[in-house]
Phi, psi and omega in degrees: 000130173294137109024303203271167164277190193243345152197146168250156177290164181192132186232168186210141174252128164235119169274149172298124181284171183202117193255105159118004187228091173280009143302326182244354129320301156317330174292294187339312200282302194315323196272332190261309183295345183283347168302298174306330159310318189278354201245342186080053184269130189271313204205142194241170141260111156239151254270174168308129171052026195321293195286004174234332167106150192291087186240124169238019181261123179337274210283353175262325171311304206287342172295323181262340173317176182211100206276157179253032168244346197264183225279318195287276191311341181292304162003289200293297170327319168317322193279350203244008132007297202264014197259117171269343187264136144014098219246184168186109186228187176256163170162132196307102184275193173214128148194137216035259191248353184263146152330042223260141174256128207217167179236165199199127185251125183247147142217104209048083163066348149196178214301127174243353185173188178197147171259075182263137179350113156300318192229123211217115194306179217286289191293010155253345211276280246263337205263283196264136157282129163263160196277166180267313190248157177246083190273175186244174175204188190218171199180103165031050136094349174277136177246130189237148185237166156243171185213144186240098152089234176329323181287007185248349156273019178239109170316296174326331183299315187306320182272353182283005166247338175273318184314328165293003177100018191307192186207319209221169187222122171256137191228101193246115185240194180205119181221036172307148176187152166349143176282343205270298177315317168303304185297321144346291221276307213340306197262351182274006203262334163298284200328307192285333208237028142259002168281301180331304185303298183327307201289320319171282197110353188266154160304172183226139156235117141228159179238132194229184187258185175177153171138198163210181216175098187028097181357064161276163181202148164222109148290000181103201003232158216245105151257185147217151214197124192272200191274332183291351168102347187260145166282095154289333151187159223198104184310161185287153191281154163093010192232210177231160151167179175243132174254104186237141181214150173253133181226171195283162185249000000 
């Protein structure tokens, strides 16, 4: 007899962004996963680079990385201890001397694994080392991979995660942006990544930031987008909020 259920909760966050405080980031994920713990959600997503905030200046990234063997991130982990769902957030890593923009899979205070970003826009290159590999994980008998932002305008991210046998794609993004531009993008950031699902066969969770900043704007949007390429549900844009859905095992 199987084990597993026959579909799970799964949630996407969309947060205020915050850049350098990473105290009030940490409330942030802590405050939205015990919602969800409450809700039974098996696995939450929150946005790119969360925990330090989406930062691309050479010298404040490298002041806020974080390697994920040292002292500072266990640290960190101690607090997540009391979390039953499955976490997936973003943050600026360190290891030896390079720089990575990575997403990192928790589970009750600990580390089962990390994604960093492959494909990494103009204004990162000078920054981020890009990652190599597409590992997969597992979450109550489902197997899931990430693709980070950008990395979802490439076919190739997608099928190196399906291909593994995956159901689902966490896409932890950030798309704070020019206003001219954010208004531009608003509806194509679905568009591109339910072409992604269609090609695939996969489910999509993604989770973004919002707000603005010296005239900047990020609307989101934190969806979840089935294989058929359709948004089944989608946080309201501009606002914060958790996005929770059951999708099949």
């Amino acid at each position: 007899m199987n084990r597993y259920p026959v579909r799970i909760k799964v949630a996407d966050c969309q947060l205020i962004e915050s850049l350098g405080d990473t105290a009030r980031n940490t409330a942030a994920i802590l405050e939205f996963s015990k919602e969800a713990d409450l809700h039974g959600v098996a696995l939450i997503c929150f946005p790119e680079c969360f925990l330090q905030g989406y930062v691309v200046d050479p010298q404040k990234s490298r002041e806020l990385a974080i390697a994920l063997d040292g002292s500072e991130f266990a640290n960190f982990l101690s607090q997540l201890r009391t979390v039953r769902a499955m976490l997936i957030f973003g943050l600026i890593e360190i290891q030896e001397d390079a720089l990575y923009n990575t997403a990192v899979v928790v589970e009750q205070g600990k580390l089962l694994g990390a994604y960093r970003k492959t494909q990494l826009l103009p204004g990162e290159k000078g920054i981020f080392t890009p990652g190599r590999q597409f590992p997969t994980f597992t979450v109550e008998g489902m197997r899931f991979g990430i693709n980070i932002c950008y990395d979802t305008n490439f076919s190739q991210c997608v099928v190196s995660v399906a291909a593994q046998g995956a159901r689902l794609l966490l896409c932890p993004a950030n798309n704070m942006m020019n206003i001219a531009a954010a208004i531009a993008w608003k509806e194509k950031h679905n568009a591109i990544r339910a072409q992604r699902c269609r090609e695939s066969g996969l489910w999509l969770l993604s989770a973004d930031v919002t707000g603005e900043r010296e005239g900047r704007v990020s609307y989101g949007p934190t969806a979840v987008i089935d294989p058929s390429g359709q948004v089944v549900a989608q946080a309201e844009l501009g606002r914060p909020g958790l996005v929770i859905h059951e999708i099949p095992v």
